[in-house]
C-alpha beads as a LAMMPS data file, in Angstrom:
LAMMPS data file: protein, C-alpha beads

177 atoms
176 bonds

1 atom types
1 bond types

-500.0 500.0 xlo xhi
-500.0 500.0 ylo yhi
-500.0 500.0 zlo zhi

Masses

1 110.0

Atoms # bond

1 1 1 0.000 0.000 0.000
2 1 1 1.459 3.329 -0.759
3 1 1 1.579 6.054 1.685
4 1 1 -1.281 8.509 0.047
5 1 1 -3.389 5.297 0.178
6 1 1 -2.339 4.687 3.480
7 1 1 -3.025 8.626 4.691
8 1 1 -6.721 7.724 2.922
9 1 1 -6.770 4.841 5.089
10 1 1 -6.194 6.715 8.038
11 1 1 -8.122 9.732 7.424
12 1 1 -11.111 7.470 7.572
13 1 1 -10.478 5.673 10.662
14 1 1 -10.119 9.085 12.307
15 1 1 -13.693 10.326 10.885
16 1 1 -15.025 6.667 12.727
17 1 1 -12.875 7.445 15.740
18 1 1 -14.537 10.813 15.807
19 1 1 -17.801 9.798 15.198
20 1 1 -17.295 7.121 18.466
21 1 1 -16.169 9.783 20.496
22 1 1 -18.004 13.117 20.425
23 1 1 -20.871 11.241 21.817
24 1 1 -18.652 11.013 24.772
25 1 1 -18.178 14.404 25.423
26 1 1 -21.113 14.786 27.743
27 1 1 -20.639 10.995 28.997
28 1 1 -19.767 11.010 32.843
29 1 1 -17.530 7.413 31.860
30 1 1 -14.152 9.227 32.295
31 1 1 -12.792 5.504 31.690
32 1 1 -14.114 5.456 28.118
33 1 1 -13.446 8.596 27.393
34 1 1 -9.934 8.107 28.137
35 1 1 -9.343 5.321 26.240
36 1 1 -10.967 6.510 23.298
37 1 1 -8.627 9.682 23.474
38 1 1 -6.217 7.326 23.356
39 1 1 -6.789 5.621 20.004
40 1 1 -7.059 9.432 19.018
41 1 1 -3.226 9.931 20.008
42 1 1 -2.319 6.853 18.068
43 1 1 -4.183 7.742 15.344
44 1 1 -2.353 11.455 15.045
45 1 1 1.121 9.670 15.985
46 1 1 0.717 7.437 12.588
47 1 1 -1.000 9.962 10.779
48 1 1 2.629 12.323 11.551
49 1 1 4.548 9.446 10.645
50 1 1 2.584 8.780 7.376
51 1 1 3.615 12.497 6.196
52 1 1 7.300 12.468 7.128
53 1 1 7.334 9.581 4.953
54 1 1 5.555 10.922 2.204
55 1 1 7.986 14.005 2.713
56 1 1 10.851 12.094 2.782
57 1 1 9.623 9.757 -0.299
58 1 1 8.911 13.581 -2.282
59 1 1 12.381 14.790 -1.465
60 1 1 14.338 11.957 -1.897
61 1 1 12.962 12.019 -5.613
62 1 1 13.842 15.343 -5.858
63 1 1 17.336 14.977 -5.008
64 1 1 17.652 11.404 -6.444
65 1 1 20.908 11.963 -8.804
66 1 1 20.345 10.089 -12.270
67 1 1 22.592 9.246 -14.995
68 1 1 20.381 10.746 -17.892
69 1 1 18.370 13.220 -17.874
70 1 1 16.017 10.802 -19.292
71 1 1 15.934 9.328 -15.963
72 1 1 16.335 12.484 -14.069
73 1 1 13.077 13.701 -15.825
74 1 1 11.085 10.389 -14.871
75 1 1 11.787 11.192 -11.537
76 1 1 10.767 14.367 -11.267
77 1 1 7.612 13.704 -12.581
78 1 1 6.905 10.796 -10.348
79 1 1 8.027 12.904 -7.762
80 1 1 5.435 15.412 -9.164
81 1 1 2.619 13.658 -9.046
82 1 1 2.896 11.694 -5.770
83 1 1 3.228 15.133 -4.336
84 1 1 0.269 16.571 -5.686
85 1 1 -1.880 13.276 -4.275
86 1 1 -0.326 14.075 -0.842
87 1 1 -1.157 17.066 -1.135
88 1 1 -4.580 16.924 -1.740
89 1 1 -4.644 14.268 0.500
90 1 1 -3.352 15.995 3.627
91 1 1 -6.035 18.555 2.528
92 1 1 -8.820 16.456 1.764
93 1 1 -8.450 14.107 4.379
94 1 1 -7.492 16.131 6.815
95 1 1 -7.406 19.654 6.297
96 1 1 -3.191 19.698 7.176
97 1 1 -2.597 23.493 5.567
98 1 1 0.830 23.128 6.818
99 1 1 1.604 20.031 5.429
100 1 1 -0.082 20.723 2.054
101 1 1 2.268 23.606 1.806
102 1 1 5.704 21.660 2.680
103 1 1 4.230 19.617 -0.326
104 1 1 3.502 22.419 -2.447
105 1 1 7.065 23.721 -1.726
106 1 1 8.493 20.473 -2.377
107 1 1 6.359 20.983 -6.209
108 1 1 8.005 24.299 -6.365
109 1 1 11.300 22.737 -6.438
110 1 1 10.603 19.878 -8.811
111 1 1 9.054 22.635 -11.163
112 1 1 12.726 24.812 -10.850
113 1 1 14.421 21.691 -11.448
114 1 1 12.689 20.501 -14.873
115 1 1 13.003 23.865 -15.871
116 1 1 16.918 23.516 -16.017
117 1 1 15.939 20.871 -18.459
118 1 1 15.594 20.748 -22.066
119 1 1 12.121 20.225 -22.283
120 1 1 11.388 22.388 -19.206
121 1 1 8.104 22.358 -17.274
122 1 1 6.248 21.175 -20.348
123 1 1 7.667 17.427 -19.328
124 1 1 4.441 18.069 -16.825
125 1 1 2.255 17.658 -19.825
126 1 1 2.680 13.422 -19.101
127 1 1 0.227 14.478 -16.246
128 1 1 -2.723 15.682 -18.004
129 1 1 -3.890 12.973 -18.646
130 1 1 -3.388 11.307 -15.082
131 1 1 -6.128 9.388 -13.538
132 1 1 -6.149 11.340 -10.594
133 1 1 -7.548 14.534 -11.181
134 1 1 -5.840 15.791 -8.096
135 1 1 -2.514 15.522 -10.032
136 1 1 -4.144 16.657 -13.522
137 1 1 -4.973 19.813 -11.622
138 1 1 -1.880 20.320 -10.281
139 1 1 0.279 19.532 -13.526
140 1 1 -2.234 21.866 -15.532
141 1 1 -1.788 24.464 -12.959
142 1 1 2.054 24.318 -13.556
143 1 1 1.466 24.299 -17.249
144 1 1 -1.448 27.147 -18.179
145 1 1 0.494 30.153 -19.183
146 1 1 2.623 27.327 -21.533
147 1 1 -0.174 25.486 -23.147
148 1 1 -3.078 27.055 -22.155
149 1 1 -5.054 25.707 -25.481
150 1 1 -4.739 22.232 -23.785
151 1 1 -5.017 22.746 -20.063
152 1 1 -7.967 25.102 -20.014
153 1 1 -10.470 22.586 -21.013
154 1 1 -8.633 20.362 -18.736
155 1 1 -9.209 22.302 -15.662
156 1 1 -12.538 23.200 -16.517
157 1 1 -13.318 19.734 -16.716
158 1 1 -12.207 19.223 -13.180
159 1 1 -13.748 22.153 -11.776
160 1 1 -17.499 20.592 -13.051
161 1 1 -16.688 17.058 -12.156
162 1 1 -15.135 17.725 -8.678
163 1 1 -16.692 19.602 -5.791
164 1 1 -15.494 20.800 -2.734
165 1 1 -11.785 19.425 -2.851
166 1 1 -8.497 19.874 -3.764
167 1 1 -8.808 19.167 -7.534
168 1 1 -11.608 21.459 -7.858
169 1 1 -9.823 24.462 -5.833
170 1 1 -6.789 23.987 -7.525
171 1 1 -8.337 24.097 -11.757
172 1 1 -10.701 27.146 -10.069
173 1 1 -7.861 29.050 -8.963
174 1 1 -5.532 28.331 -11.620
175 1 1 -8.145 29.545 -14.133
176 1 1 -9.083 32.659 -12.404
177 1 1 -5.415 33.324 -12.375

Bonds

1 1 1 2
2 1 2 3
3 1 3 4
4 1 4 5
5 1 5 6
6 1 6 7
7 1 7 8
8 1 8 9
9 1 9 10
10 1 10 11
11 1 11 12
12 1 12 13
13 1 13 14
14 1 14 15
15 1 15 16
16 1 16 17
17 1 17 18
18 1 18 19
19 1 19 20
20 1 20 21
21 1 21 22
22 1 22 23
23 1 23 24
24 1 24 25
25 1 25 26
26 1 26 27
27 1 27 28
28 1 28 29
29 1 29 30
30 1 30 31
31 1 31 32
32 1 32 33
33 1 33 34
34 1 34 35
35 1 35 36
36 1 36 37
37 1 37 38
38 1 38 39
39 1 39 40
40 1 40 41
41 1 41 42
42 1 42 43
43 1 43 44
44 1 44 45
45 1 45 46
46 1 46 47
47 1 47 48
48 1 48 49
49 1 49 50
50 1 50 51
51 1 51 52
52 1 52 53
53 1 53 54
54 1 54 55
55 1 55 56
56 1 56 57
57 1 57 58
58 1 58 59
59 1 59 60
60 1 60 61
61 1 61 62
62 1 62 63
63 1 63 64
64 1 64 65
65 1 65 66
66 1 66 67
67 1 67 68
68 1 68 69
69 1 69 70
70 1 70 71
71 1 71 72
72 1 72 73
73 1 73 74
74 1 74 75
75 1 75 76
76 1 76 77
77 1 77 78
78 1 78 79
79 1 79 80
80 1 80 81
81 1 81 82
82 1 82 83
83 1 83 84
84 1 84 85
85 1 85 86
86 1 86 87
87 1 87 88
88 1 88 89
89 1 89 90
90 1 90 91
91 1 91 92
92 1 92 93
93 1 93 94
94 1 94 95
95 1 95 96
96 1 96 97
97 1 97 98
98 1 98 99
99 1 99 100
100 1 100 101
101 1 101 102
102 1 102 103
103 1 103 104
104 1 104 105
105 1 105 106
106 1 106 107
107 1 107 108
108 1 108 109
109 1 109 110
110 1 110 111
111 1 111 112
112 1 112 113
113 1 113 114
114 1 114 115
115 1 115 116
116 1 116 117
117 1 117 118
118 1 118 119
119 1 119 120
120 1 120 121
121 1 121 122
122 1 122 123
123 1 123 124
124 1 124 125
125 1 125 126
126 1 126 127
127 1 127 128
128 1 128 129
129 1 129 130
130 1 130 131
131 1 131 132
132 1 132 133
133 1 133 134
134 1 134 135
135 1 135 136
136 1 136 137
137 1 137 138
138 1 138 139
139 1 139 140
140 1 140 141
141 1 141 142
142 1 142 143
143 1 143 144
144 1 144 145
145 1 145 146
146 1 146 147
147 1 147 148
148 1 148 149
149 1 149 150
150 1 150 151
151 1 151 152
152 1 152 153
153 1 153 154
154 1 154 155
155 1 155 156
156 1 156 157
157 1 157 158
158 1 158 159
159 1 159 160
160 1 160 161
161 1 161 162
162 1 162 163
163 1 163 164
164 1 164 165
165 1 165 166
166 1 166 167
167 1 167 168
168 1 168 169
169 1 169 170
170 1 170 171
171 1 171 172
172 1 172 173
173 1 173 174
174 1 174 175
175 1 175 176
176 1 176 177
C-alpha cells in the first residue's frame, strides 16, 4: 500500500474514531473517554509518521541523482505527481494546511528543477492525462500560461466534475489566475 493510500486509510479511521467519540463528550464514563482519546493519540502519531514519509519519499525524488536526464526527468515527474496526491490528501483528508504547503514547496522545487531541463516544465504535460484529477490539476496548474489551449479545457473539466476538494480548488484558482 502506498503512503497517500495509506493517509486515505487513516483519514477514515479518524472520521469513525470521531464519530465514536463526540458522543462522549457529555458521557460522565471518564474511563471510556480516556481510552478513546487514546486511540485518538495513536491515530495522530501514525497519521505524523505517514507524512514524514511521504515528505521524505517527495524529497528523496527530488534529489535522487540520475545518470540521464532521461531518468532524471522520470523522476521528477513521479516525484510530481505523488506530491500533488499528498497534497490533496493531507487537505482532503485532513485539512493539514501546513503540510499541504511543505508539499507544495516540495512541487516548487521539482518545477525549478525541470526547468533547467531541455524540455522544461512542459515534461508536466505526461500528467494531463493522469487518472487522478488531483494531479491533472496540479500539472495543468504548472502548465497554463505554456499550453493554455490544452489545459484550459482540462481544468474546466475538473472544476465541473469535482466539488469541494483539492482538484476542484486547484483548476478554479488556476483559471481565475
Amino acid at each position: 500500500m502506498e503512503i497517500d493510500e495509506s493517509i486515505v486509510l487513516l483519514g477514515e479511521e479518524l472520521d469513525a474514531w470521531w464519530e465514536e467519540f463526540s458522543p462522549m463528550l457529555d458521557s460522565e464514563d471518564r474511563g471510556a473517554q480516556a481510552e478513546t482519546l487514546l486511540r485518538g493519540f495513536e491515530i495522530a502519531k501514525r497519521f505524523d509518521s505517514f507524512k514524514t514519509q511521504g515528505l521524505a519519499a517527495v524529497k528523496a525524488l527530488l534529489d535522487r541523482q540520475d545518470t540521464t536526464e532521461h531518468a532524471g526527468l522520470a523522476s521528477h515527474i513521479q516525484a510530481f505527481a505523488f506530491a500533488a496526491k499528498l497534497a490533496n490528501t493531507l487537505h482532503d483528508q485532513f485539512r493539514d494546511i501546513d503540510g499541504e504547503t511543505q508539499v507544495a514547496r516540495l512541487t516548487e522545487a521539482i518545477v525549478k528543477a525541470l526547468g533547467r531541463t531541455a524540455t522544461g516544465r512542459a515534461a508536466l504535460a505526461l500528467l494531463l492525462d493522469h487518472p487522478d484529477a488531483g494531479v491533472r490539476a496540479w500539472a495543468g496548474a504548472c502548465l497554463i500560461f505554456v499550453m493554455p489551449d490544452r489545459v484550459v479545457p482540462i481544468l474546466r473539466e475538473i472544476m465541473e466534475k469535482e466539488h469541494a476538494n483539492s482538484a476542484h480548488f486547484t483548476a478554479y484558482f488556476a483559471l481565475l489566475r
